[in-house]
C-alpha positions as CSV (number, residue, x, y, z in Angstrom):
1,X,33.6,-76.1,-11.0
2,X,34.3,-79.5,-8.9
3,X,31.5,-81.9,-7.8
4,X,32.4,-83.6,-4.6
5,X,35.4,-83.8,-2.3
6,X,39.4,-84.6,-3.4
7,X,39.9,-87.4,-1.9
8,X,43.4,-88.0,-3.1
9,X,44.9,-85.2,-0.8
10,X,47.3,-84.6,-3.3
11,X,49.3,-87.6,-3.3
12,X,50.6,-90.1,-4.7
13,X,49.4,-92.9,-2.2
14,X,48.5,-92.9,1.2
15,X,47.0,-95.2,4.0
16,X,43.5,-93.6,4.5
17,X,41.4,-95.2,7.2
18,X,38.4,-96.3,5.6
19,X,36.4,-96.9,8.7
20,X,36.3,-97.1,12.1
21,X,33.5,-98.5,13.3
22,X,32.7,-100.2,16.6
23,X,31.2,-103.4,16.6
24,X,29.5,-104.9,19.8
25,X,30.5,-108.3,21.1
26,X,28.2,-110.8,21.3
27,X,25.1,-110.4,24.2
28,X,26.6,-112.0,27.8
29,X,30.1,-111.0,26.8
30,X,30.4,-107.8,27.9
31,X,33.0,-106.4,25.7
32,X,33.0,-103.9,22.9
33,X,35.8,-103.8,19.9
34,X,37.0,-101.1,17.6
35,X,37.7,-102.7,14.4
36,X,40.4,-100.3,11.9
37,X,40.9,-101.1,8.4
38,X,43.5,-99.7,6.3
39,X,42.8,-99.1,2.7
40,X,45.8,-97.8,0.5
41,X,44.2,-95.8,-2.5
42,X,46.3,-94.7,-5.4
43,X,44.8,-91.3,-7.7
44,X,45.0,-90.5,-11.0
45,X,43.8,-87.5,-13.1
46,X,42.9,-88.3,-16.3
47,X,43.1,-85.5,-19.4
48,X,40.7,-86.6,-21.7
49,X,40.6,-84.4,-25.6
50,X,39.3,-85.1,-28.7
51,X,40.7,-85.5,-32.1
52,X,41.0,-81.8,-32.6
53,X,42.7,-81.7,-29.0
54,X,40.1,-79.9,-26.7
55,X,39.2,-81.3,-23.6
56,X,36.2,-83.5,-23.2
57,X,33.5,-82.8,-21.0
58,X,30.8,-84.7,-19.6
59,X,32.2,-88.2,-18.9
60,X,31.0,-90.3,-15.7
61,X,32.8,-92.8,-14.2
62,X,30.9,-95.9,-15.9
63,X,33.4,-94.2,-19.3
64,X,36.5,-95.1,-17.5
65,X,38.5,-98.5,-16.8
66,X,41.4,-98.3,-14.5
67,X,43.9,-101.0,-14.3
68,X,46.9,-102.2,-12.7
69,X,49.9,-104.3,-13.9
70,X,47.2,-105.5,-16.3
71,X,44.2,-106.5,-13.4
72,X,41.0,-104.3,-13.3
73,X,40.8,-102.1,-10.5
74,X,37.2,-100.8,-9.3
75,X,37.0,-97.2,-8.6
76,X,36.3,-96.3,-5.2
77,X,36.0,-92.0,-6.1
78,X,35.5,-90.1,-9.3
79,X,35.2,-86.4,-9.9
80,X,35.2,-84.1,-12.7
81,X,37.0,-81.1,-12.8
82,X,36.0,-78.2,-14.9
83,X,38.4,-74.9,-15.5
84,X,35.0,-72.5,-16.7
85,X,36.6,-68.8,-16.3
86,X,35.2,-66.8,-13.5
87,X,35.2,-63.4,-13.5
88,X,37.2,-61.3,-10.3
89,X,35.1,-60.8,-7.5
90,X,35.3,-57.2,-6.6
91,X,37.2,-56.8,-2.6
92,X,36.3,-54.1,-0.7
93,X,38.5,-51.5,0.1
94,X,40.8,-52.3,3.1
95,X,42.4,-49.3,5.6
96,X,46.1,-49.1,4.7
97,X,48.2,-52.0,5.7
98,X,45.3,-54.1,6.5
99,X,45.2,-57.3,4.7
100,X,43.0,-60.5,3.8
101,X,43.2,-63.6,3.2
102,X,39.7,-64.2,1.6
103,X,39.5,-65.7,-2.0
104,X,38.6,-62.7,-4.5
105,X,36.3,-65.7,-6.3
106,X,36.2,-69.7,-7.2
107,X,39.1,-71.2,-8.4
108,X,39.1,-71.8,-11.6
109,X,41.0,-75.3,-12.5
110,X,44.4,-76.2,-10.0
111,X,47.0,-73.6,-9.4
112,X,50.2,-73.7,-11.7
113,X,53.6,-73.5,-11.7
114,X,55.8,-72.2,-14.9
115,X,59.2,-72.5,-14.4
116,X,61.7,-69.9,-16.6
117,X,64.6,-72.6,-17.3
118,X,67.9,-70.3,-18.2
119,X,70.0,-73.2,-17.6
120,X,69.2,-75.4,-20.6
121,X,67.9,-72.9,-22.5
122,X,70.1,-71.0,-25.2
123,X,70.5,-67.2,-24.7
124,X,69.3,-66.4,-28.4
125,X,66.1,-68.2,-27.3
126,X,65.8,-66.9,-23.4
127,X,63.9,-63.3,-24.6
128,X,62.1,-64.6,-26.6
129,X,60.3,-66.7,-24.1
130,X,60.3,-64.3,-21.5
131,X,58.5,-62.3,-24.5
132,X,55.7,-65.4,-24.8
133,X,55.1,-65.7,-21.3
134,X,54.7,-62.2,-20.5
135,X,52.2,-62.4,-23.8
136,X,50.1,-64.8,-22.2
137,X,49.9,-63.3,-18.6
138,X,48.5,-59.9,-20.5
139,X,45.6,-61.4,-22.1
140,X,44.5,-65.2,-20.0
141,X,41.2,-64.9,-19.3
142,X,41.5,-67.2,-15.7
143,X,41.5,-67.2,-11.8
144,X,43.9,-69.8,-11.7
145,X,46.8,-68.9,-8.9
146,X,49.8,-69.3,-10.6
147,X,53.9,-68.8,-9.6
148,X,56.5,-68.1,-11.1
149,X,60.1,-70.1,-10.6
150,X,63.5,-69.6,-12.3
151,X,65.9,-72.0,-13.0
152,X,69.9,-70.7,-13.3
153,X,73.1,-72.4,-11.4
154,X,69.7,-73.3,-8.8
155,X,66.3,-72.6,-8.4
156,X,64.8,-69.2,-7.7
157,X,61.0,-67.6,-6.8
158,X,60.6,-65.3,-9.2
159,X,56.4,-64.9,-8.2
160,X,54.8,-67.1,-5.5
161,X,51.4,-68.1,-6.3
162,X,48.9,-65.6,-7.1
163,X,45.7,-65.2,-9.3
164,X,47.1,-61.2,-9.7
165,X,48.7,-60.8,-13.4
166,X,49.9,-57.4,-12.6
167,X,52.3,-59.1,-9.5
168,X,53.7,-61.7,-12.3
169,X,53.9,-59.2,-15.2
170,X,55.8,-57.0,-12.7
171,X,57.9,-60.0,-11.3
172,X,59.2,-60.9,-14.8
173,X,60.2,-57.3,-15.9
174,X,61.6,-56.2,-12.8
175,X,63.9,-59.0,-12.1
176,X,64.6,-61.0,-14.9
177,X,67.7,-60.3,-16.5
178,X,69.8,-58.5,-14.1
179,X,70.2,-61.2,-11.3
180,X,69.1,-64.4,-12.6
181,X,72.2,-65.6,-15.3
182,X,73.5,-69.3,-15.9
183,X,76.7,-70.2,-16.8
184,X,76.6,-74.0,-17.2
185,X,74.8,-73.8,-20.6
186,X,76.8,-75.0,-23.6
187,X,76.4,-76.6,-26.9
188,X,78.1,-78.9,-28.8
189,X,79.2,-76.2,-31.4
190,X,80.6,-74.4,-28.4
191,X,82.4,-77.0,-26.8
192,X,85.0,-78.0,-29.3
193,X,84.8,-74.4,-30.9
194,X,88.5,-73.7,-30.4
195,X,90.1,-77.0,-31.0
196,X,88.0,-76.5,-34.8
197,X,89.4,-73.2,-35.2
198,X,93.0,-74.6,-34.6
199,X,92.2,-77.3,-37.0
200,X,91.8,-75.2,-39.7
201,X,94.6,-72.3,-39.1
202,X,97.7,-72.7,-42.0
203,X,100.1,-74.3,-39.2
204,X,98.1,-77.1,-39.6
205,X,99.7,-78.0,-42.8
206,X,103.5,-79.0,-43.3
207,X,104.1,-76.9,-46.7
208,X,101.4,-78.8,-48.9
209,X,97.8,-78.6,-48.3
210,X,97.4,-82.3,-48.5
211,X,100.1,-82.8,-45.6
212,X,98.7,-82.6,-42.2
213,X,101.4,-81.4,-39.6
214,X,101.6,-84.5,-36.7
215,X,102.8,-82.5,-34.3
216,X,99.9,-79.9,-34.6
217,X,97.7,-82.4,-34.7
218,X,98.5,-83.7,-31.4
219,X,98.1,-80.4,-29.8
220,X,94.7,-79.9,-31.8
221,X,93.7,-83.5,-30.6
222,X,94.8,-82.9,-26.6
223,X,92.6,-79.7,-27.0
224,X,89.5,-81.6,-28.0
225,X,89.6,-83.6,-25.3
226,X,90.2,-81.1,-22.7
227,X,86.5,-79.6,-24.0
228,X,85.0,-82.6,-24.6
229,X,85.9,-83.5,-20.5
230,X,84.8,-79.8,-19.8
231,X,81.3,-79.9,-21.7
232,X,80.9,-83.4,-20.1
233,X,81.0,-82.3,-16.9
234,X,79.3,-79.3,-17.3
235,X,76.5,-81.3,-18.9
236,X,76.6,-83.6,-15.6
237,X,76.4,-81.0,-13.3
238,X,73.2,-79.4,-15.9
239,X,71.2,-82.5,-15.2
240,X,71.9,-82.7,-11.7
241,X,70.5,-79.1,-10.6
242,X,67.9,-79.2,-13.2
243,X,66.7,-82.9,-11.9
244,X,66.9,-81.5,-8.2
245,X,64.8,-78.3,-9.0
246,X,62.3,-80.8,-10.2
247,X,62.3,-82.3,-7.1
248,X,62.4,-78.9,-4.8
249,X,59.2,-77.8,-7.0
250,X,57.4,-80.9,-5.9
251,X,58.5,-80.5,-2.8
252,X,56.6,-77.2,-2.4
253,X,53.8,-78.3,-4.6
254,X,53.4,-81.6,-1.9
255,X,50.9,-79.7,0.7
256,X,48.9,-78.3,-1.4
257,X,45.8,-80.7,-2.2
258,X,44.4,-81.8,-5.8
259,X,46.6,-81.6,-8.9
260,X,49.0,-79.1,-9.8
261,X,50.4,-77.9,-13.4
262,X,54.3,-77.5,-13.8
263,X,54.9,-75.7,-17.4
264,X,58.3,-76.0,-18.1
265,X,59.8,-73.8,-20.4
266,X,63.2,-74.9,-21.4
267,X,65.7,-75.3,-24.4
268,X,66.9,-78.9,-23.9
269,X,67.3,-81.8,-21.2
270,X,68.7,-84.9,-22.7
271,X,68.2,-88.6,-21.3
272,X,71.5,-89.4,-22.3
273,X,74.2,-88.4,-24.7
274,X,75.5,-90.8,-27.8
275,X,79.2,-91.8,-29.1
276,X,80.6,-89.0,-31.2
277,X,82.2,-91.3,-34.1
278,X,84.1,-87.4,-34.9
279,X,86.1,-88.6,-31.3
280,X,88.7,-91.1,-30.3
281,X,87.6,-94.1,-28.7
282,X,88.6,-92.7,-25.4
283,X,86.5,-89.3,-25.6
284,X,83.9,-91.2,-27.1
285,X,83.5,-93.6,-24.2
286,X,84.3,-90.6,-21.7
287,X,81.0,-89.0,-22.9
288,X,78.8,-91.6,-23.2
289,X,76.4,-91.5,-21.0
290,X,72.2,-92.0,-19.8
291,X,70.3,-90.0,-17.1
292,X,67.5,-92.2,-17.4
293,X,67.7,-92.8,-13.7
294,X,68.0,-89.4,-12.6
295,X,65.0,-88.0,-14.9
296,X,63.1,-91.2,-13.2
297,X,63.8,-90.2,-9.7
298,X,62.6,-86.5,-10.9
299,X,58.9,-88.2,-12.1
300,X,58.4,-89.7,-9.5
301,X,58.9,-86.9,-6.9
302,X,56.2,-85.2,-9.3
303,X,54.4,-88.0,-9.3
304,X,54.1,-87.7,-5.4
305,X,53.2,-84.3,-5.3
306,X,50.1,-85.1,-7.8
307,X,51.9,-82.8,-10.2
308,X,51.7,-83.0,-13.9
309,X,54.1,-81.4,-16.1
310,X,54.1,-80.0,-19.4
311,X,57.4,-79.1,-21.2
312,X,57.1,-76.5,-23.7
313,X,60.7,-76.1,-25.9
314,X,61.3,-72.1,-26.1
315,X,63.5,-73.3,-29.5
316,X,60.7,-72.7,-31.2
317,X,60.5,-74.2,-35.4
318,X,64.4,-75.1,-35.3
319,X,66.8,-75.9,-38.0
320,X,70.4,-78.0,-38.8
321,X,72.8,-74.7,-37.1
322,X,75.1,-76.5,-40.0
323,X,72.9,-74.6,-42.6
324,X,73.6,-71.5,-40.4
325,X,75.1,-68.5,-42.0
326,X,77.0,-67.9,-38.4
327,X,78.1,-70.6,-39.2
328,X,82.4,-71.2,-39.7
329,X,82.1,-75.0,-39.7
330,X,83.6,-76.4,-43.4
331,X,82.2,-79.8,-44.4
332,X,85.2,-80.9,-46.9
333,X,83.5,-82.9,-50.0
334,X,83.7,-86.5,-49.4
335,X,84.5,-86.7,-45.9
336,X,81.4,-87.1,-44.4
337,X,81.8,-84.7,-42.0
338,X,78.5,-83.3,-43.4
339,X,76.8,-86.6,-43.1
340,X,78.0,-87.1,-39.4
341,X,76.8,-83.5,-38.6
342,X,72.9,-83.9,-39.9
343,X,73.4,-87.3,-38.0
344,X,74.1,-85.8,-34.6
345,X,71.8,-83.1,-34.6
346,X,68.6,-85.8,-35.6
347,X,69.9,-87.5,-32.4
348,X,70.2,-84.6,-30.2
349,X,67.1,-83.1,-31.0
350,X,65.5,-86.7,-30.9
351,X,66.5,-87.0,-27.5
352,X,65.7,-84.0,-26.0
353,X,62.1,-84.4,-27.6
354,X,62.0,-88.0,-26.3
355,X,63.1,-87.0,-22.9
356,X,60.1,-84.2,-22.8
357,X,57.7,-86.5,-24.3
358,X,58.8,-89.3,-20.8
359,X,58.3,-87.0,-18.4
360,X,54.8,-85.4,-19.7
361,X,53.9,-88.5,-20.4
362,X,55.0,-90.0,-16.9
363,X,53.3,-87.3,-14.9
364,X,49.7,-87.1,-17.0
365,X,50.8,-84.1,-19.1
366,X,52.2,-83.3,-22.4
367,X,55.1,-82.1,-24.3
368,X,54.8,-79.2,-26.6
369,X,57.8,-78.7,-29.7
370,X,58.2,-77.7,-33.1
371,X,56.2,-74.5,-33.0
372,X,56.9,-70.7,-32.1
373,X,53.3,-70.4,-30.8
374,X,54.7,-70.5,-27.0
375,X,52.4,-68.3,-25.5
376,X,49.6,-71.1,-27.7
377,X,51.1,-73.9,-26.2
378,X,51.4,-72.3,-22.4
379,X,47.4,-71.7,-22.9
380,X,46.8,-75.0,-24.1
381,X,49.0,-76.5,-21.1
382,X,47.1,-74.5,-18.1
383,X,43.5,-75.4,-20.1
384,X,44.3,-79.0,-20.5
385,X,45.8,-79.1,-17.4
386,X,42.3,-77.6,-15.7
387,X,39.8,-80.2,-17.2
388,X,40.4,-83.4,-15.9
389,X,38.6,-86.5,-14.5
390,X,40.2,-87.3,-11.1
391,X,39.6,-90.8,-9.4
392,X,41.1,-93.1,-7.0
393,X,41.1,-97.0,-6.7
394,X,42.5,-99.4,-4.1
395,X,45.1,-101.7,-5.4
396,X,44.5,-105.5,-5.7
397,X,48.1,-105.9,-5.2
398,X,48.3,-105.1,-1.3
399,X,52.0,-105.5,-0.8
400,X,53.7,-102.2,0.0
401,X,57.4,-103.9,-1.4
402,X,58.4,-101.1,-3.1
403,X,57.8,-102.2,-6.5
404,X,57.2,-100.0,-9.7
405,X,53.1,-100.8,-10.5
406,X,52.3,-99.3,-13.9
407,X,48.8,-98.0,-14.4
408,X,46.4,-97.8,-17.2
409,X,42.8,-95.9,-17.8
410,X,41.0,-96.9,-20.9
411,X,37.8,-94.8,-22.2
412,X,35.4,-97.0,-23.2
413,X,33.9,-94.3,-25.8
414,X,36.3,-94.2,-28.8
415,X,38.3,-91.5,-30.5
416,X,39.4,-89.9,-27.5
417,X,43.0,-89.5,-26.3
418,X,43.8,-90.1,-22.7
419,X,46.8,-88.4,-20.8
420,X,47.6,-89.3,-17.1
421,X,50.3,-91.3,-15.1
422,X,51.6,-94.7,-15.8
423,X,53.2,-95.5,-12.8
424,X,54.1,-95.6,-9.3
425,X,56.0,-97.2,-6.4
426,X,54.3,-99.3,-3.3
427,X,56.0,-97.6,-0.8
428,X,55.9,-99.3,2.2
429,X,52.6,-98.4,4.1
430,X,54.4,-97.7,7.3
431,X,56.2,-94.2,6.2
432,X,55.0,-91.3,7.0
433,X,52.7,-89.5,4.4
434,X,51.9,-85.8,5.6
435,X,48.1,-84.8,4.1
436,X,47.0,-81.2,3.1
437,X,44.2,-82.1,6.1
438,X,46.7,-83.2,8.5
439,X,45.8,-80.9,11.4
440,X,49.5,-81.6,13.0
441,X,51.9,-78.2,13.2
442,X,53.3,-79.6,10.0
443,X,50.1,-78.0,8.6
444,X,50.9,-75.7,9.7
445,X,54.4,-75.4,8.7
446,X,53.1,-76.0,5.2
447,X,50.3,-73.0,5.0
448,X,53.6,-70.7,6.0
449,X,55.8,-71.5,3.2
450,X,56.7,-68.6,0.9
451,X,55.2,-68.6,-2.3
452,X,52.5,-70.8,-1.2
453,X,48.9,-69.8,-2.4
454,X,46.9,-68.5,1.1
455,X,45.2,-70.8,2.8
456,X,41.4,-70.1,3.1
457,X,39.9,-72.9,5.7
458,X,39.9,-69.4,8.2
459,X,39.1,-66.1,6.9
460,X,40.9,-63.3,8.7
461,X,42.1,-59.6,8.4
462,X,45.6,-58.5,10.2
463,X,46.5,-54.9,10.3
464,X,50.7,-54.9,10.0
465,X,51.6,-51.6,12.0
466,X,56.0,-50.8,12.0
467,X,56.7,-48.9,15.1
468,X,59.6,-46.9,15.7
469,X,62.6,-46.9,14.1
470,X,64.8,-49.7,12.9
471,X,67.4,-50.8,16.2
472,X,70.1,-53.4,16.6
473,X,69.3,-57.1,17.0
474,X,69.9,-58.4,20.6
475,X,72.8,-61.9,21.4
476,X,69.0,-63.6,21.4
477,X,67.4,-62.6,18.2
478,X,71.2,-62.4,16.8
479,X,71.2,-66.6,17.5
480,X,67.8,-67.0,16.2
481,X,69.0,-65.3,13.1
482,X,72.2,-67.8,12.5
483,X,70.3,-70.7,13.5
484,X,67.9,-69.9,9.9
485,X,71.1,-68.9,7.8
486,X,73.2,-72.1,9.1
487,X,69.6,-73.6,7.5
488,X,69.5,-72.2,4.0
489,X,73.7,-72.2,3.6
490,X,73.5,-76.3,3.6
491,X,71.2,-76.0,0.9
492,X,72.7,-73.8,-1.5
493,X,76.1,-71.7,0.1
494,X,76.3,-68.1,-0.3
495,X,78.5,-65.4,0.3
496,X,79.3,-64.2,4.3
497,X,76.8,-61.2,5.6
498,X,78.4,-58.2,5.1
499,X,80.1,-57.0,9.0
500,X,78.1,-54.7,11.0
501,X,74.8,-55.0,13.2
502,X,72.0,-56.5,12.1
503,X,68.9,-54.5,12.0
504,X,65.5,-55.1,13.3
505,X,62.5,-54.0,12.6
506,X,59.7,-53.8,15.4
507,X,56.0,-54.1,13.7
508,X,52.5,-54.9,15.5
509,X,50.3,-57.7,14.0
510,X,46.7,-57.0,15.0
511,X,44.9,-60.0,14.2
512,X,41.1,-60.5,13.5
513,X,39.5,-63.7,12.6
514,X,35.5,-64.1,11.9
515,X,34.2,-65.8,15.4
516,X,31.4,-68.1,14.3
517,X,34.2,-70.2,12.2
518,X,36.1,-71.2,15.4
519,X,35.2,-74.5,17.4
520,X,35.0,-72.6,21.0
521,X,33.7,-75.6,23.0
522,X,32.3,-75.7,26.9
523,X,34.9,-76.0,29.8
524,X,34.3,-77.5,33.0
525,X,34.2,-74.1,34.2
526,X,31.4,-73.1,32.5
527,X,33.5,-70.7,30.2
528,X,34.3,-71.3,26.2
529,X,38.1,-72.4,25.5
530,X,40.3,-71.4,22.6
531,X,43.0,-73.4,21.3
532,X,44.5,-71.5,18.6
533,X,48.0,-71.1,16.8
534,X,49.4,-67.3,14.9
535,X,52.7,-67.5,13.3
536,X,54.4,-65.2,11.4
537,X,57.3,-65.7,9.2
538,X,59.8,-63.1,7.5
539,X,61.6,-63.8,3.9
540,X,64.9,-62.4,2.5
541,X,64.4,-61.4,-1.7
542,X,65.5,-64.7,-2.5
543,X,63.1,-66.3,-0.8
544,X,64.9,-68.1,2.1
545,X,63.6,-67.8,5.9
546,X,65.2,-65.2,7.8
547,X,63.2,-65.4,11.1
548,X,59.6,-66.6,12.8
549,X,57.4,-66.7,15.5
550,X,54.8,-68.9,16.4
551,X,52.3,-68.0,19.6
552,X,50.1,-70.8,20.9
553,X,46.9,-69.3,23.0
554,X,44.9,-71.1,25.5
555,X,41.9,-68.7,25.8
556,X,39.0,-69.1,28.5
557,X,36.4,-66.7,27.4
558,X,33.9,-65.7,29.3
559,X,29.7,-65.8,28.1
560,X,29.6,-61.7,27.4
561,X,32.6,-62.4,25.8
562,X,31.9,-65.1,23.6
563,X,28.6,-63.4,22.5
564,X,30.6,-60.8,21.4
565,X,32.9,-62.7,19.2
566,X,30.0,-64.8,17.9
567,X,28.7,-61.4,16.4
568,X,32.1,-60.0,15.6
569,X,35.9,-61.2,15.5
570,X,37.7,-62.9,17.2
571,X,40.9,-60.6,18.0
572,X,44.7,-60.7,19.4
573,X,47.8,-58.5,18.8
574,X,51.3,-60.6,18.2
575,X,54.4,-58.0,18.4
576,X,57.0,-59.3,16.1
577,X,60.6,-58.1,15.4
578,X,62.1,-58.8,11.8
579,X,65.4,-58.1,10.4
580,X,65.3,-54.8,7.9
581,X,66.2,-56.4,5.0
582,X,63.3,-58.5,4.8
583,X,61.2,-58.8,1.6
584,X,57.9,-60.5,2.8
585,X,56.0,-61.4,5.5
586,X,54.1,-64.9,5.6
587,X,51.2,-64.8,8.6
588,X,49.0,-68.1,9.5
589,X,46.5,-68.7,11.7
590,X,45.4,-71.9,13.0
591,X,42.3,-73.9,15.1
592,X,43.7,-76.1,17.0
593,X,40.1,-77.6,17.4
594,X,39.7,-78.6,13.9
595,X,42.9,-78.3,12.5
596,X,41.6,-76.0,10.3
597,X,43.6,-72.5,9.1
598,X,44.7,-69.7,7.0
599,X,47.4,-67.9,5.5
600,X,48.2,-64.8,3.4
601,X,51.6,-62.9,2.5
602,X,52.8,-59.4,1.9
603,X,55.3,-57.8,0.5
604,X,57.8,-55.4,3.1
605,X,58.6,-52.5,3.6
606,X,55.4,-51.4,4.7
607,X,54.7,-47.5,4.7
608,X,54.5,-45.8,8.0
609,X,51.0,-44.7,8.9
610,X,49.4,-43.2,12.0
């Protein structure tokens, strides 16, 4: 369990106003002042384990020196953060197609993300994962939402977040496999595969085995570097979507408060890839390359989104595939072929490790390799990742130039290990930072995102009632509908609807939310005023918006009528219409008064009932 209040709002940095107060001129002047101050705090969670690598409980903030670029920082917050398993809560059973959003219990530890990475992982290790993760979900004893991503030719939700293991277990084995295939994943073995192959056919030779053919050999050689340019750019093009999933992830994870948990299961993501001394110059300089920059830029999106990541590598205990008995590779005696070959693997695997190591350790988190215990590792990851000391400071350094500022938190008790950011950027003060608390439509806007775990600030039922059968969208609703897929084509194209009318779907929302939460205050009139916000938001299987609607309701409510809904619920019926081939509906409601809301989804079609 938490003590205190998350200050942080789940950021990276953020201008906070640390107090308004008014001070009163002088007496005989007359005049009264509002004095603002604006205090820029930065967070950081700090993992602390022990030598045997469980997390340490227990610490207060007099254990703990932050600093900045070297300069002592004072610590203006500090809260520790416990992940103790709570048992379900046992709901009540609702009427059919009547939902909630209430919380079935505490929280145990911050919600977390794994994402299924097909596209740098090698299809003889892909089950096998999928085998570890489903492993875990069957016997984790938590309450800790968690969602599910997938990563192919772009990023998929498999599961959005939920605390249900049954929804995940059934998310994994109903989809994975049979839509969800990348085919931008390929090795070094693979990439020259043909040209070696060529190499070593008979036509190679000019009637002696110690004469190579030049003419062959040319062919052979123009080959080579046709794959090499080809497994170049498909390695480009790899790091690219992989590096903007990061950043799509933390885009998601951004309004949701406190840190987050991204467990990454993947195969390989290199930081850069070395001279092949095998090559010519020219291929070798063609494939030379670093993505140090583009695996920064991915931090420190994370980094923004208070999001720590832990890379787990699905290859398990891995071996030289030289020693392979698939293997058709020869390694003539004495040319060094062999030598070259043990070479380039120790750098390859080098610097995919070092590349997981960089960002776990950029983002507070850790890298797990070398072992087959995956469903171990994805334990360790969520338990680590749910025992933390979180604390905020306010920089020395007050200039907002931009500039990378590298962090550092000492314990001053020994023989523990600590694991949390090293760095950020001083953005400029003046850009816009959104908080989880902002009580703007953005909010809003946020709480209605699919996937996202319900929002629970207001508690509320909502009976979802189809009526009638399916009919023809109107030139309106038609416009509406183009206006969402224009939207979701710019981000990743897709092929044209098939022809025909689109279908819609009429349904009846009937809301009900508990009446003492809501801030009803005292008109002129003498009558109590509402100010509240439903939306409702329908979702295609892949996850992208295919319509919404959002009512705003100025209510005057009469006394008999507020006594009423002080004792009961406060209630309103939305009619919605949403196209037939919709997978899930996302409702929100929202006090305008207090900016405070909730959210829940469900899955469609919903049965008929009377």
């Amino acid at each position: 369990m938490r003590s205190g209040f998350h200050l942080a709002a789940g950021i990276l940095i953020a201008s906070l106003t640390a107090s308004e107060a008014q001070q009163t001129a002088p007496p005989g002047d007359g005049a009264t002042s509002t004095l603002k101050v604006s205090v820029r705090r930065v967070a950081v969670d700090v993992v602390v384990t022990d030598q045997a690598g469980k997390p340490v409980k227990g610490l207060t903030a007099d254990d703990f020196r932050i600093l900045e670029d070297g300069k002592p920082q004072p610590a203006r917050s500090f809260e520790a953060y416990n992940a103790d398993p709570q048992p379900p809560m046992q709901m009540p059973k609702l009427p059919p197609n009547t939902f909630s959003n209430f919380a079935g219990g505490p929280q145990a530890g911050p919600a977390s993300v794994v994402l299924y990475d097909l596209l740098n992982t090698p299809l003889d290790s892909q089950s096998y994962a999928r085998e570890q993760l489903l492993s875990y979900l069957k016997n984790r004893q938590a309450s800790t939402p968690v969602a599910i991503f997938v990563l192919t030719d772009r990023l998929h939700m498999l599961q959005g977040f939920t605390d249900d293991d049954n929804l995940l277990i059934a998310a994994l084995n109903q989809k994975n496999g049979r839509r969800y295939k990348s085919s931008n994943l390929q090795t070094g073995d693979e990439a020259t595969r043909q040209s070696d192959a060529l190499d070593r056919t008979e036509g190679n030779s000019n009637g002696s085995a110690d004469v190579r053919d030049t003419g062959f050999q040319a062919v052979s050689s123009m080959l080579k570097h046709m794959e090499t340019m080809e497994s170049s750019a498909l390695l480009d093009r790899r790091v690219e979507v992989t590096a903007e999933a990061l950043v799509e992830i933390s885009s998601f994870l951004s309004g949701m408060p406190g840190r987050k948990n991204l467990i990454w299961l993947s195969g390989s993501f290199p930081a850069g890839v070395l001279p092949d001394p095998d090559l010519g110059d020219r291929d070798s300089l063609n494939i030379t390359r670093t993505y140090s920059e583009v695996i920064q830029r991915a931090t420190n999106a994370l980094n923004q989104s208070h999001t720590a990541v832990y890379p787990v590598d699905v290859r398990g205990i891995q071996t030289n595939p030289m020693f392979s008995g698939s293997s058709d590779v020869n390694f003539p005696p004495g040319s060094g072929k062999d030598l070259r070959a043990v070479r380039t693997y120790a750098q390859q695997q080098g610097a995919d490790h070092a590349t997981m190591d960089t960002i776990g350790d950029e983002t507070g988190g850790h890298a797990f390799y070398n072992t087959n215990g995956l469903k171990e590792a994805i334990g360790t990851a969520v338990t680590d990742g749910s025992t933390y000391y979180s604390m905020t400071y306010s920089p020395s350094n007050t200039k907002a130039d931009g500039a990378m500022r590298h962090i550092r938190v000492e314990c001053l008790k020994a023989g523990y290990h600590l694991s949390y950011r090293q760095k950020y950027f001083a953005d400029n003060s003046k850009a816009p930072v959104v908080l989880a608390d902002d009580s703007s439509n953005d909010a809003m806007a946020l709480a209605l995102r699919h996937g996202a775990p319900p929002a629970h600030e207001l508690f509320f039922e909502a009976h979802v009632q189809r009526e009638g059968a399916p009919v023809a969208a109107t030139p309106q609703q038609l416009a509406l509908l183009v206006t969402y897929r224009v939207a979701q084509d710019k981000k990743h194209p897709r092929s044209p609807a098939a022809n025909g009318p689109v279908m819609m779907q009429h349904y009846l929302v009937s809301y009900a939310l508990l009446g003492r939460q809501l801030e009803l205050p005292v008109g002129e009139d003498g009558a109590r005023h509402g100010n509240l916000e439903f939306a409702a938001m329908a979702f295609d299987d892949d996850g992208d918006t295919m319509d919404g609607i959002r009512t705003k309701v100025q209510d005057a409510i009469k006394p008999e009528r507020y006594e009423q809904i002080q004792k009961g619920a406060y209630e309103l019926v939305q009619r919605i219409d949403i196209p037939l081939g919709a997978a899930a509906l996302r409702l929100g409601v929202r006090d305008a008064q207090t900016g405070r809301l909730g959210s829940m989804e469900l899955r469609l079609p919903l049965a008929l009932t009377p």
